[in-house]
C-alpha positions, -999 to 999 in steps of 0.1 A, spaced: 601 -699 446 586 -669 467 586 -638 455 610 -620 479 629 -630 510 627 -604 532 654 -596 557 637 -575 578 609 -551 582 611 -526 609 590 -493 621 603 -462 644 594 -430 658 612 -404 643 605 -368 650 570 -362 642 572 -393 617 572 -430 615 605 -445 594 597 -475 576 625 -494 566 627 -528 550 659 -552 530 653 -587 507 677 -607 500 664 -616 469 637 -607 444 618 -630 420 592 -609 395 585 -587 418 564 -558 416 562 -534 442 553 -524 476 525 -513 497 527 -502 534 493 -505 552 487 -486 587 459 -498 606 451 -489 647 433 -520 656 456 -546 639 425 -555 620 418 -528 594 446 -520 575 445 -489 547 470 -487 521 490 -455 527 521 -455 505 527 -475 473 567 -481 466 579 -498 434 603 -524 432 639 -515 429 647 -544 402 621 -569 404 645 -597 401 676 -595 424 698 -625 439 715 -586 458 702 -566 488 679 -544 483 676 -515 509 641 -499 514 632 -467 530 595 -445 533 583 -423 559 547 -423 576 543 -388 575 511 -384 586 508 -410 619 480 -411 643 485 -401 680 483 -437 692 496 -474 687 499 -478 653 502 -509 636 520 -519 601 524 -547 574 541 -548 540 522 -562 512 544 -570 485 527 -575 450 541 -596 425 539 -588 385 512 -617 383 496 -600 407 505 -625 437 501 -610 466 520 -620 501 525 -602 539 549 -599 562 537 -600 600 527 -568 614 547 -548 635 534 -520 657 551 -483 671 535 -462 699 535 -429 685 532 -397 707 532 -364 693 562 -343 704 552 -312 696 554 -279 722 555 -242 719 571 -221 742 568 -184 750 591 -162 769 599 -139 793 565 -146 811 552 -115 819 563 -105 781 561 -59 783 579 -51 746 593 -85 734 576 -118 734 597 -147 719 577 -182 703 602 -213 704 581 -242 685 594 -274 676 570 -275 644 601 -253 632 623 -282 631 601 -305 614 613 -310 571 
């Protein structure tokens, strides 16, 4: 029996951020997680490490991490899911163009006693 099955395994843009979000359908001695990130679909680097919510499940299990650090460019990702035997197994990798959204504005333009700074860094948690 395989260790998960894996509903699905999606990535998105969102805000200055990648969401990573994955379901199984069922766990068998599983371990945990690890997202990899790689920008040639080639070389992949570990970048978050996300234990199993049971480990053995016939239930849904929702998962949810954010890339908080992304690259200004395609990026590509894969789940590796480690079992407690130390099986390991990936899903096929999906990629996200990501494009940094941040601006700063400043007004009135000529500024004389006021200058105002809008930035959307300020709306980033």
């Amino acid at each position: 029996m395989l260790p998960i099955e894996l509903t699905y395994f999606t990535v998105a843009c969102e805000s200055n951020k990648i969401k990573i979000d994955w379901q199984t359908a069922s766990e068998n001695n599983n371990h945990h997680f690890e997202i990899e990130r790689s920008e040639n679909a080639i070389d992949f680097t570990t970048i978050i490490s996300v234990p199993t919510q049971n480990g053995n499940s016939n239930q849904t299990q929702n998962y949810l991490v954010y890339d908080n650090e992304p690259k200004n460019t395609k990026l590509y990702y894969r789940l590796k899911q480690i079992d407690k035997s130390g099986e390991i197994e990936y899903t096929s990798i999906v990629s996200v163009e990501f494009k940094d959204n941040t601006y700063v504005s400043l007004y009135p333009n000529p500024a004389f006693n006021k200058l105002n700074i809008n930035s959307s860094e300020s709306y980033i948690n």
